[in-house]
N, C-alpha and C positions, 0 to 999 in steps of 0.2 A: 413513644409520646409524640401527639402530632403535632403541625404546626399550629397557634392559637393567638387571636386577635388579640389587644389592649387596646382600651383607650378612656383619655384623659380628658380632662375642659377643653383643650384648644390643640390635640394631639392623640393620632393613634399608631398603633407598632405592632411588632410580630415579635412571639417567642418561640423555640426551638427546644427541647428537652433544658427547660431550668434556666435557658441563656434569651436573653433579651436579646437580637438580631438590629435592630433598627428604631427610632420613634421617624414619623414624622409629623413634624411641626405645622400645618395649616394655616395658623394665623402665628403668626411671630410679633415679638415683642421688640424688635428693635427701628434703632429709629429712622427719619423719612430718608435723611439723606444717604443711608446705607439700603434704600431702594425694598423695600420689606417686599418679601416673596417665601413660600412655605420652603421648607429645606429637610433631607433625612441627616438626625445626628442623636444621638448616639448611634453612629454604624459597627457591627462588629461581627469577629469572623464567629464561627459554630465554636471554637472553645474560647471565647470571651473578649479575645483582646477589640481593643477599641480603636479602629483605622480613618476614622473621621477627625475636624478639628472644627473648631465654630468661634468667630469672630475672634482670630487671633491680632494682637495689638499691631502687628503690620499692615494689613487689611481686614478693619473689623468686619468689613460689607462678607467677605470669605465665610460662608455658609455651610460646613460639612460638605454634602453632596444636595447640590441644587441648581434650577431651569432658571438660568439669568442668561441676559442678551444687551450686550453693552453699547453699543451702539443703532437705536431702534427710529429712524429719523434722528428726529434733534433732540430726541427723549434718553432715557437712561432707564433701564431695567436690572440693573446691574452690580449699583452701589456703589458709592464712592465719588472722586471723578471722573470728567468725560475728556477724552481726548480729544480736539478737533485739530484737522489741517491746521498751519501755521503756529494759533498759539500752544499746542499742546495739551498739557492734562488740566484741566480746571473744573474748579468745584461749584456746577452752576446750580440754577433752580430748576432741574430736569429731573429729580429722581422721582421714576413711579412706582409704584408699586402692585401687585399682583394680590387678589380680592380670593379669598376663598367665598364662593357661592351657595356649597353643596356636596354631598357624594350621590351620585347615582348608584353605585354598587359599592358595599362594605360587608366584605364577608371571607369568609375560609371553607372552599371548597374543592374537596378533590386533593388535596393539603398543598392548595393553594393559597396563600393571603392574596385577597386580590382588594382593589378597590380603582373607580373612575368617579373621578372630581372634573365641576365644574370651576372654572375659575376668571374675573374679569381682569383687565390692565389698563389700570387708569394710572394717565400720567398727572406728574406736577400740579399744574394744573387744574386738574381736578374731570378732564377728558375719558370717555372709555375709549379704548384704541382697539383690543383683541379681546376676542371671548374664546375663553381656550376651554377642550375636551381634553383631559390628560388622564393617564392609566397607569397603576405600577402593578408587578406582578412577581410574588417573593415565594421561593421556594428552596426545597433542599435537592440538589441533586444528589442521581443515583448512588450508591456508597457511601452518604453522607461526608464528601471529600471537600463539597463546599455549599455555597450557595449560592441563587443567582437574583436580583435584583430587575427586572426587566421594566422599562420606560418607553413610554408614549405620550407623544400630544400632536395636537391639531390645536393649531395658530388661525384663526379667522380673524382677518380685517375688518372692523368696522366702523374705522374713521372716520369714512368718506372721500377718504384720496388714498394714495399711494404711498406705501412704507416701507423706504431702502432698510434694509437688517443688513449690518455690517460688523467691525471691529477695527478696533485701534489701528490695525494692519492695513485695511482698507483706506483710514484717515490718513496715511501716513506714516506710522512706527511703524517699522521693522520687528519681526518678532512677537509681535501681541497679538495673535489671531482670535485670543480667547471672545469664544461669547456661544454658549451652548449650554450642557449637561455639564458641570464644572465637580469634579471632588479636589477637596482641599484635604491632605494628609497629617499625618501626627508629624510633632517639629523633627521625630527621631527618626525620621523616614529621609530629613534633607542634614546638607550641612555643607560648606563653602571648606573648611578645614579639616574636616576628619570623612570617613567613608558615608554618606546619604543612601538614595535611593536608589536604586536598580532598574533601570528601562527596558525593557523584552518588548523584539519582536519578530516577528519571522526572520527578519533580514539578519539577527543576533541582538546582544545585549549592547548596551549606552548609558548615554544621560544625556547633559544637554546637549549637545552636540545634534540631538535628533529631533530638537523644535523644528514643525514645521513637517516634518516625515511624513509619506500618505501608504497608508495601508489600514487593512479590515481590522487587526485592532493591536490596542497593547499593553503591556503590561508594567505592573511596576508593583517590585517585592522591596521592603524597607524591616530594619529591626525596631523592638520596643522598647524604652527603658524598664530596667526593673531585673530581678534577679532571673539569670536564662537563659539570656539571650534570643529571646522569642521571636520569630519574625511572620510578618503575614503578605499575602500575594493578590493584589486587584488585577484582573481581567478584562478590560473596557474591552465591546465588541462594537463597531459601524455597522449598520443592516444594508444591505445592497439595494433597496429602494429608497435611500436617505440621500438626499441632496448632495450630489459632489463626491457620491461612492463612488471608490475609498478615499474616505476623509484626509487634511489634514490633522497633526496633533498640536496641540500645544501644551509642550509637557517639561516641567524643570524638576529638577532636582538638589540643586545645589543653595540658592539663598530661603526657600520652600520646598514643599516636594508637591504637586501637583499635579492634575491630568485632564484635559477636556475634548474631546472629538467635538471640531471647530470646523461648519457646514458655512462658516460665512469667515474664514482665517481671510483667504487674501481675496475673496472676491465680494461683494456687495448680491443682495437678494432682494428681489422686487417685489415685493406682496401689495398686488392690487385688492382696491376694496370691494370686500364680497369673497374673495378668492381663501380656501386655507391653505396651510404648508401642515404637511405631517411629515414628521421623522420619530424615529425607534430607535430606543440603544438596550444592550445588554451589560452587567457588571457582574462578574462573578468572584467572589469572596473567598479564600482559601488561608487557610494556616498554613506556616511553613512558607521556606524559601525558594521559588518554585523558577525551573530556571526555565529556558525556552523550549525544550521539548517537551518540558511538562504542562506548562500554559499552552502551546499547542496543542497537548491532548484534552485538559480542561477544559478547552473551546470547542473541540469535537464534541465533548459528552455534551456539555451547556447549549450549545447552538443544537442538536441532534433535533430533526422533528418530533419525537416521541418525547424529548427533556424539555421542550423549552416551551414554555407559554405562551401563545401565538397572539401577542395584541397589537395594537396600530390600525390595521384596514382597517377594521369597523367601526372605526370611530367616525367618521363620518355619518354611516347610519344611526349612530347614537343621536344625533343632534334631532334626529326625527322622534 
């Protein structure tokens, strides 16, 4: 059975033999100051369980897996509040939000889901700031052992001036590099009291202790409630043409379980107007507890040139 499109009023998704893989959300229902931008949620591995979370009462802005950037200028792309030097986190009138335009490509070929969305970023205000080319590319790898998820976009400035991309980190906090490709995990994945989530990376296994780590990528296996003991393994991978390869992470596990490859953790990014940024990541999806030599071999098959869906560069020519 191949892979096969869905789609809904304001949403479309990929199924896999009888199991729904992913929706993604285009235009989202939530509200301004949680910075509305498209998100995938329901995410889930090839036998069903479900590794995404969506606006949990901690931070409702916390999206499944979704393309926020917290610190954008003075703007907020991100949801929630913003931290600036001195006073810290506060809840201004800066949340913008991200405009579905379009799809240029919506289809399934070669048992590919693929689709390239156009999409604007208007802030607060009511400003467009970036018009962004973004691509996802979903498929099953070879043995059907998992899945991979693959992301692109191109950031075009068109302010009119110059726009630092930063994070918390950069304002000042310590430890908050987040502002990227973000997944937010099931609650059963973390936990301050009892055993959380699992951190894998070349170097070995952690948690927190590894905010901030740079390398090509990493992973994190968590259990599920429910009778089993079921557990599932994400694979985030950095492209080596991505900003600041290899990335920092920003990854916890202890009061959430979380993961984002952070191209702007501790240093600020200067996008002049006119100018884009393109970056690429890869997510591979696996059942099972998957330890470090086995997410090492996952990343072989996934990243292989022959497995993996080659998007990003041409996205520029697309704009043509």
């Amino acid at each position: 059975m191949a892979m096969t499109l869905e789609q809904g009023e304001d949403w479309v998704g990929g199924r896999w033999q009888g199991t729904e893989l992913f929706r993604y959300n285009y235009r989202p229902q939530v509200p301004a100051a949680e910075s509305p931008r498209p998100y995938f949620h329901p995410v889930r591995t090839l036998g069903g369980d479900v590794v995404s979370l969506y606006r949990p009462h901690d931070h409702r802005w916390h999206l499944g897996i979704n393309w926020g950037l917290s610190n954008v200028g003075q703007e907020n792309f991100w949801g929630g509040a913003t931290y600036r030097r001195g006073p810290g986190y506060q809840q201004l009138d800066n949340n913008g939000r991200m405009n579905h335009e379009s799809f240029d490509v919506l289809e399934v070929a070669g048992g590919v889901l693929r689709f390239d969305e156009r999409l604007t970023w208007v802030t607060g205000d009511g400003q467009t700031w970036i018009e962004e080319l973004r691509q996802a590319r979903v498929s099953v790898l070879p043995g059907g052992t998992a899945w991979r998820l693959s992301f692109a976009t191109s950031m075009r400035n068109v302010s009119g001036g110059l726009i630092p991309i930063g994070s918390p980190t950069t304002e000042g906090r310590p430890d908050a590099g987040y502002s990227g490709l973000f997944w937010r995990g099931p609650r059963s994945f973390s936990g301050d009291s009892f055993p959380g989530g699992t951190v894998l990376t070349p170097d070995g296994p952690g948690g927190d202790e590894l905010m901030g780590w740079r390398g090509p990528w990493l992973g994190y296996t968590g259990k599920h409630d429910g009778p089993g003991s079921r557990a599932s393994t994400l694979v985030f991978c950095d492209r080596p043409g991505n900003l600041c390869y290899p990335c920092q992470w920003f990854v916890r596990t202890g009061i959430y379980g979380c993961v984002c490859p952070a191209p702007f953790f501790s240093q600020e990014y200067e996008l002049d107007d006119g100018q884009s940024l393109v970056l690429g990541y890869d997510i591979l999806i696996a059942d099972g507890p998957l330890d470090v030599a086995a997410c090492a071999e996952l990343v072989a098959t996934g990243l292989s040139p022959d497995g993996r869906a080659a998007i990003g560069p041409e996205l520029e020519e697309a704009r043509s």
